[in-house]
N, C-alpha and C positions, 0 to 999 in steps of 0.2 A: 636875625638877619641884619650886616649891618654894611656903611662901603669904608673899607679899610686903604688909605693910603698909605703906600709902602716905597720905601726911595733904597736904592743901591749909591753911596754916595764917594768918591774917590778923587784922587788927586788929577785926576785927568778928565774922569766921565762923571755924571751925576744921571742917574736911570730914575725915572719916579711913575708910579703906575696905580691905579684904583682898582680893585678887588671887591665884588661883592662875596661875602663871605658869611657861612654861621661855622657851628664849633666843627662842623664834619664836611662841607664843601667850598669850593671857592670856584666863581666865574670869573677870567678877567676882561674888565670895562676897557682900558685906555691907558695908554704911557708913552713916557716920551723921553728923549736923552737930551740931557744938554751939557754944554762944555764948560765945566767946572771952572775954570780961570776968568769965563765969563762973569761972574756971579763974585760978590763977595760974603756970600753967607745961605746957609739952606734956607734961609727964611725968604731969598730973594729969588731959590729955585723955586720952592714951592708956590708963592705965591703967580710966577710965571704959568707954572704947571697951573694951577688953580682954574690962574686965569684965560689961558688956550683951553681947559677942556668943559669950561663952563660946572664945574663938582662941587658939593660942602661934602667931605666926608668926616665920618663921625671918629674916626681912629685912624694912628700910624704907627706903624713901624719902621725905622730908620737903621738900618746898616752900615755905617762910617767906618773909612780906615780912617783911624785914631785910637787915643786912648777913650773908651769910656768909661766913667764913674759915676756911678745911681743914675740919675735924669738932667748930666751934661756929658758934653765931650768932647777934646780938642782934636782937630786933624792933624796928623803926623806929616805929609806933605802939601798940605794947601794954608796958604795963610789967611783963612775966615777967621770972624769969632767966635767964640764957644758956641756950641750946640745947648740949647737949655729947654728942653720938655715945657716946664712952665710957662717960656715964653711961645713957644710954639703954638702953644693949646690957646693962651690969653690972645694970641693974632690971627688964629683961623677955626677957634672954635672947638677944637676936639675935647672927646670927651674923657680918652686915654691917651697917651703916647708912651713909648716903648723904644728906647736906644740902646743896640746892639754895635761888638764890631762886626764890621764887613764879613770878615773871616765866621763868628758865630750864625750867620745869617746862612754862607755858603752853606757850614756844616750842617745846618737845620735842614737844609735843600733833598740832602744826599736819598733821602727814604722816596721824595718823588721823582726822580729821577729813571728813565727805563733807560734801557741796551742803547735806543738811538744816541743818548743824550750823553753815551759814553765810550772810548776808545779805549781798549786793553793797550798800554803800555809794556806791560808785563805780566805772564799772566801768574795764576797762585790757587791760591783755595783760602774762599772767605768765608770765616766762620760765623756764626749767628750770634748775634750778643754778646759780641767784641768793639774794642776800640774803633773806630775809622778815622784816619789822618788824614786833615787837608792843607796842602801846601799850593801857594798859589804867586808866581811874580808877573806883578803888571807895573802900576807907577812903583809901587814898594811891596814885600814879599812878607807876605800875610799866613799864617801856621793857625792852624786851630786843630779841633778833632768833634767828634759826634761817637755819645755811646746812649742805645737805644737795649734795654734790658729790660722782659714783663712790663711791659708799658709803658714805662719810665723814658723821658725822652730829655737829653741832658745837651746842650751845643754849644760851644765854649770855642771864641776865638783866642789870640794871643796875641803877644808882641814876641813871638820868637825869631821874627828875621831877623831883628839886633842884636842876636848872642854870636860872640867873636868869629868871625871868618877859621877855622881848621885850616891849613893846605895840607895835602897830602902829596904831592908828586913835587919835584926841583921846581919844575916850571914853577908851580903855585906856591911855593916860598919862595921864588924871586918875584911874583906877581902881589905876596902879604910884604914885601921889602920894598918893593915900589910903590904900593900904596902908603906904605907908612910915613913916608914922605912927604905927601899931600896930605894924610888926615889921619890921625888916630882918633879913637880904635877905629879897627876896620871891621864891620861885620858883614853877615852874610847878605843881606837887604843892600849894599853898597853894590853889590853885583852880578845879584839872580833879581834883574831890576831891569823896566826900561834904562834908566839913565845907567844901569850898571853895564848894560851890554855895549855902550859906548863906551865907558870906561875899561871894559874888556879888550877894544877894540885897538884904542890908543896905545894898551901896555903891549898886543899883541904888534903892533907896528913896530915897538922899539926889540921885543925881545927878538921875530923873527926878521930876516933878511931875503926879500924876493924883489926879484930885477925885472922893469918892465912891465907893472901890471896892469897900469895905464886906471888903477884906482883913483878918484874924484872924492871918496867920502872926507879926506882929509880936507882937503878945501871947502868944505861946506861952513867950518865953522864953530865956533862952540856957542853959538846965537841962534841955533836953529835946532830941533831934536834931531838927531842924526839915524835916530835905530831904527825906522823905517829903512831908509837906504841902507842901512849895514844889514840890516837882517835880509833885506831882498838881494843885496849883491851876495851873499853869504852862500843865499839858498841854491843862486845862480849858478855860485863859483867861480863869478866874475871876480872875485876881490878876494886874493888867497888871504889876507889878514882878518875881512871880516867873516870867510869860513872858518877860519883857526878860532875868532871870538863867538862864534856860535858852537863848535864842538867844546871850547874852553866854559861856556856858559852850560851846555849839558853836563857836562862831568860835574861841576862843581854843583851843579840840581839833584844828579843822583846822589852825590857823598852827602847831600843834607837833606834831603828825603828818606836815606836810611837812616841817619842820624833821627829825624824824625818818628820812623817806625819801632827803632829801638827805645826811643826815652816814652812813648806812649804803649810798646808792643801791641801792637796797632795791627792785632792779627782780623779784623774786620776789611782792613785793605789800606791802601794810602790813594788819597786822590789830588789830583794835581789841573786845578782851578787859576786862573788868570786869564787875562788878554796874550801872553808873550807864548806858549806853549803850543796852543793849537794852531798857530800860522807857521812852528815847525812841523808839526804833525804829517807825514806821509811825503814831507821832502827832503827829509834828512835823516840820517841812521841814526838812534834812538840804542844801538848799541854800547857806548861810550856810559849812557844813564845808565842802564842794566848793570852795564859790569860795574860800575861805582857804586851801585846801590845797595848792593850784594857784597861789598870787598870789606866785609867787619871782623876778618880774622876767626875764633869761633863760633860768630854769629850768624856767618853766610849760610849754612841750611836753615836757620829761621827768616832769615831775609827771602829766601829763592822761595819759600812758601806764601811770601805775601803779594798780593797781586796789588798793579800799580794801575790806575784808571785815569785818562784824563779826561775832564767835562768839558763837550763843545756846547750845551744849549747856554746859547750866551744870556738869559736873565733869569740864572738857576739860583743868582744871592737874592735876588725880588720871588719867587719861591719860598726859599728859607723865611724871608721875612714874615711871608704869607702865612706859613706855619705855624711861625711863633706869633704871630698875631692871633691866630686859633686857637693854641694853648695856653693866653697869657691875657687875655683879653677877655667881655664879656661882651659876642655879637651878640 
């Protein structure tokens, strides 16, 4: 028996929580979110955390979007400094630490997860002791997979948001032309992204022309995050440009979700994790991902069998952690 702290850690949010925990169950004690930009280093989360919930715990597990390598790791969107196990342990005592990315934390998640904790996107037939693909965009667009085989329990995030943006339709190579302008390369994390759906939003202002819309998100600024308001006038349909940037952001989620399912065949299922997905969930047609998901020429009967899942329990990557603190740890 031991209490494992375990943190979800991101360009936006930082989740951190205590677990009592041995090798086959877990209780959870206490957690709490704080806002990343507040902070200049996990060591400044956790010792807050520490410090509000009165805890020594004996072990952690951390989930970072970044790169991780062995017992450090750099954040891909937050400018902290390294993450380094070592020094974690030497300033709060632990007696393990354990750094995953974000993404391999999700994957970890997927075996405790029930029906509640998930939405058919699309449905399919999941096979047993197959791949599962997880794709997820919130600050930056995180890909991993989970393959669970005769006991063997494998969870492995990525850096696949960063491989080259694809267009497939006119619009979307004048959309990879416009952006090539502002920044090369462009990958896919530039805009299955919060800041990407603004950037969806701007190209959708100049490429489409409507009269009168008496849209405001323009003037907000490029000094404030705007995708809140684009995503709710969108849902609205108050603001024809940022409904075009919210169907323009599905499509290009399904064409690299299939993309996804094909380089892992990922006949297990694809799951579709982040903050941005589930606030369109059940107010927006979810048809446009379908057919993109599916449009792989002779691969679309392998695709229409895979079913596509999105997870609303919002602290399912502090789960994952939980797990792999179980398998990887000695409570």
């Amino acid at each position: 028996m031991g209490i494992l702290l375990v943190a979800d850690v991101g360009g936006t949010k930082s989740e951190v929580a205590l677990y009592e925990i041995t090798s086959r169950t877990f209780t959870f004690l206490v957690g709490k979110r704080y806002v990343s930009s507040r902070f200049s280093s996990i060591t400044e989360v956790i010792s807050s955390f520490l410090t509000d919930v009165e805890a020594t715990p004996q072990f952690a597990v951390l989930g970072v979007a970044g790169v991780v390598s062995g017992e450090t790791a750099i954040l891909t969107n937050l400018e902290w400094e390294k993450i380094d196990c070592t020094v974690l342990e030497k300033r709060f005592g632990f007696t393990e630490t354990v750094l995953v990315n974000d993404l391999t934390a999700l994957a970890g998640a997927l075996p405790l997860l029930t029906d509640d904790d998930l939405v058919e996107l699309k449905p399919g037939i999941e096979f047993d002791n197959e791949i599962k693909g997880v794709i997820a965009p919130g600050t930056g667009l995180g890909q991993g997979f989970l393959l669970e085989n005769d006991g063997h329990f494998f969870a492995r995030g990525s850096e696949g948001g960063h491989v080259d943006f694809g267009p497939v339709t006119e619009m979307e190579m004048a959309l990879l032309t416009w952006m090539r302008w502002k920044k090369q390369p462009v990958s896919y994390e530039m805009l299955l992204s919060g800041p990407g759906i603004s950037v969806l939003y701007d190209f959708c202002r100049e490429y489409y022309h409507f009269e009168g819309t008496g849209d405001d998100v323009a003037l907000l600024g490029n000094d404030v995050d705007r995708t809140p308001a684009i995503v709710e006038r969108g849902l609205q349909a108050s603001c024809p440009w940022c409904h075009k940037s919210l169907e323009l952001f599905l499509a290009i989620l399904g064409s690299e979700a299939g993309n996804l399912a094909l380089k892992l065949f990922a006949r297990g299922g694809i799951y579709i994790g982040g903050g941005i997905v589930p606030r369109l969930s059940g107010r927006i047609s979810f048809d446009t991902f379908r057919n993109r998901f599916v449009d792989k020429g002779p691969m679309a009967k392998l695709l229409q069998q895979i079913p596509v899942r999105l997870i609303v329990r919002k602290e399912a990557a502090l789960l994952g952690a939980v797990r792999i603190g179980q398998l990887f740890l000695r409570p």
